[in-house]
N, C-alpha and C positions, 0 to 999 in steps of 0.2 A: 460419286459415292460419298455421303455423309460418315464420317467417322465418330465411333465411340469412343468416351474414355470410360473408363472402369474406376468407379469412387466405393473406398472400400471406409467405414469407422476404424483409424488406430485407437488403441486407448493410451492418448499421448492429451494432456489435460491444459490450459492454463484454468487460472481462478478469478472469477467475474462477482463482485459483489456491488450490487444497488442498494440504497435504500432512499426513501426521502429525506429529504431538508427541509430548513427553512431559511427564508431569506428572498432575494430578487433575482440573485443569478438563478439561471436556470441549469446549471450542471458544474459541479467541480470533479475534476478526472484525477489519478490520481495511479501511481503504476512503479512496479517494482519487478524485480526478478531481470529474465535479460533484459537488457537495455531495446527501448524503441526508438527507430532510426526517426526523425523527419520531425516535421510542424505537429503537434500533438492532435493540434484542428483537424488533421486528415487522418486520425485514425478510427475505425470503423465503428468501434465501438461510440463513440461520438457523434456519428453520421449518423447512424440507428438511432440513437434518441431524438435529433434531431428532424429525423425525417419520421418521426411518429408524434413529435411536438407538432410538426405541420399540420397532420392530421388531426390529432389529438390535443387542442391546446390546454384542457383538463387535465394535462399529463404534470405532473407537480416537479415543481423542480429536484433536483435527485443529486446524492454523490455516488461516485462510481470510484471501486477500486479494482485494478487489473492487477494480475500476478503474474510475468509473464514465463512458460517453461519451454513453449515450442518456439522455436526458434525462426526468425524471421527468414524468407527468402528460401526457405530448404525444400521447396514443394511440399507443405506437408497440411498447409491452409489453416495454418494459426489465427493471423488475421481475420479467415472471413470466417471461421469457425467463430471468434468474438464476437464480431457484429451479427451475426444470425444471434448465437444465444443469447445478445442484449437484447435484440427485438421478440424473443421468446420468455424472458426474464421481465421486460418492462410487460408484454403484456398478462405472463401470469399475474405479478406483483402488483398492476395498479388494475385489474380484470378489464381489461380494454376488450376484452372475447371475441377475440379475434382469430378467424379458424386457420389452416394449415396450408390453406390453400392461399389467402390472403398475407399470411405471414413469408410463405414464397415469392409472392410478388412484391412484396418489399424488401425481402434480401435479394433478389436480383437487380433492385436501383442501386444497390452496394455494391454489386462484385458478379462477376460471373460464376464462379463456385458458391457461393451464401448459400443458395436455397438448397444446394444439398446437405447442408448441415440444419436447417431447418426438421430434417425428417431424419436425419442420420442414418439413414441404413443401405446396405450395398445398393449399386445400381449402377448402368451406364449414362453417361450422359451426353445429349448432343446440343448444336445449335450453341451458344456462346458457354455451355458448361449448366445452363439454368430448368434443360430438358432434359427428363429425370423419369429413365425408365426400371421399377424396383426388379431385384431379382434375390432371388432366394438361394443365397450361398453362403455355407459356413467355413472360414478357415481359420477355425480354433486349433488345427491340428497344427497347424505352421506357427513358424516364429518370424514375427519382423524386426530385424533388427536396423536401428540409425547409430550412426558413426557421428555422434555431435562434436566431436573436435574438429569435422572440416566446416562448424557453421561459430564455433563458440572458443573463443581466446586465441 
């Protein structure tokens, strides 16, 4: 038996700002708020420009600043919530027009959750997290609460 998991939208934010450059480099990254563990090179947001430079080499070189407020490693898909909305963000911004179904399959060479934040809305999901069945449910009536002191100081 295939198991589901249940991907719900918290409204739990960081802040992703692109815009173009000028110059040779093709990307300067730039980031604030909690601190990001690791090689800067593997972080999603990164990947996704790059893995749309591949495709896209019209794609201008860009600065990116991150803000970051969700917290890494807390299950709560900060990370790939990034790198989807970069690949949502570069294609608004530079109209690469690129449809929702195509932007799916490129947040899945990201991450097994990505492409559910591509469409953000409830749904179960199967197979590596990237099959993504919607469903129509509201719980505005409930409150989520996170305990960030067991992720933060």
């Amino acid at each position: 038996m295939t198991s589901k998991l249940f991907f719900y939208p918290l409204p739990l934010y960081d802040v992703l700002e692109i815009t173009g450059k000028t110059g040779t480099d093709n990307i300067s990254f730039t980031a604030s708020g909690i601190a990001i563990a690791g090689d800067t090179e593997n972080n999603l947001c990164i990947k996704a420009y790059r893995l749309l430079k591949k495709e896209y080499p019209q794609l201008p070189p860009v600065d990116m600043y991150l803000h970051k407020t969700i917290p890494a490693g807390a299950g709560l898909g900060g990370g790939s919530a990034d790198g989807a909305f970069t690949l949502k963000l570069l294609n608004d911004t530079f109209q690469l027009n690129l449809s929702t179904a195509e932007l799916m399959k490129y947040a899945a060479q990201l991450g097994s959750d990505c492409p559910f934040f591509i469409s953000n809305t409830p749904g179960f999901a199967t197979g590596r997290g990237d099959i993504l069945e919607p469903i129509n449910v509201d719980l505005g009536n409930y409150k989520f609460v996170f305990d960030q002191s067991r992720y933060i100081g």
